[in-house]
N, C-alpha and C positions, 0 to 999 in steps of 0.2 A: 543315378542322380535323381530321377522322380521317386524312385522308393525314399529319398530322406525327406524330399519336399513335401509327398504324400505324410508322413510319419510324422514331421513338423507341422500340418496344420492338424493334425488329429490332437496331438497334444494339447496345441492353443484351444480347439475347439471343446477339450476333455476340463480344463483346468479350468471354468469360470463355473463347471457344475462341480467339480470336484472340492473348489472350494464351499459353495452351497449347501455341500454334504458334510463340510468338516464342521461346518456353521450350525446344522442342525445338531449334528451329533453334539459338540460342545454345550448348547444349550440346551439340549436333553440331559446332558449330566449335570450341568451346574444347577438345571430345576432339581432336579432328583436328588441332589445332594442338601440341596435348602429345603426340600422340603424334610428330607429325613432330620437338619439341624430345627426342621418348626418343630418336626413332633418330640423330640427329643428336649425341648423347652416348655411344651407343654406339660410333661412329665416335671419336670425340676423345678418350676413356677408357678403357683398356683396363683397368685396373682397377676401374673404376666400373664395369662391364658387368653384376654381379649385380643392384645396385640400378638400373637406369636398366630391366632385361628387368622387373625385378619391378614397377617404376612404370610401364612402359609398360601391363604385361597389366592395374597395377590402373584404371587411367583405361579400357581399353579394357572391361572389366568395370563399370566404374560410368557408360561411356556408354552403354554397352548396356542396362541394368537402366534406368537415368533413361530412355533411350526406349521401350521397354515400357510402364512406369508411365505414362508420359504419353500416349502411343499408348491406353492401356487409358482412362484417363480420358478423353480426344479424344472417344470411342470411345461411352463409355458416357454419355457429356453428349447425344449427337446421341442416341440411342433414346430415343422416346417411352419413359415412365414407365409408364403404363397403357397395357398392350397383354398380350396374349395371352403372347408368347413371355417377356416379363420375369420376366410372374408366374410361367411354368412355370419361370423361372432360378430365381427367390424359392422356389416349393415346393420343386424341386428340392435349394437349397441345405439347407431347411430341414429336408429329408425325411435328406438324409446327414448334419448332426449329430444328429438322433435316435435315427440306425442306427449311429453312431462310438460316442455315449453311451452303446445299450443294449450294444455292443459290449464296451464299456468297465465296464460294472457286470457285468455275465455275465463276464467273465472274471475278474474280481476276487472273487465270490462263489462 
């Protein structure tokens, strides 16, 4: 009976990246599919050619950016929560809006 409980939370704990994975992967093809439909209207449209460069760069721009963000989540779901290096991320973080802030009232006064 703990081998199915064990095996039940592996699952839950596999399926919030596994979707992450299915999320990138879809939006790696859906870019790569529109970008192959810009260049293939670049060809067919000689006057369309403003809009078709400017859609191509924006999909290429927003498949980029969507893989980051997900890449970064991917990323930051797998590190343990409590460990050493987080918390130095956490002070870290915490330590330079302190220093932006006093920053920020010392130059204002």
């Amino acid at each position: 009976m703990a081998k199915a409980t064990t095996a039940d939370s592996i699952d839950s704990d596999q399926d919030p990246l596994r979707s992450i994975s299915d999320a990138m992967r879809d939006a790696v093809q859906n870019a790569s599919e529109d970008a192959s439909k810009a260049r293939e209207r670049l060809r067919e449209v000689g006057e369309g050619m403003g809009n078709s460069a400017s859609r191509f760069l924006y999909t290429s721009s927003y498949m980029m950016s969507y893989g980051v963000v997900y890449a970064s989540v991917f990323v930051a779901k797998t590190i343990p929560q409590d460990n050493p290096i987080v918390e130095g991320f956490i002070d870290g973080g915490r330590a330079a809006i302190e220093a932006l802030n006093e920053a920020k009232t010392g130059s204002e006064g």
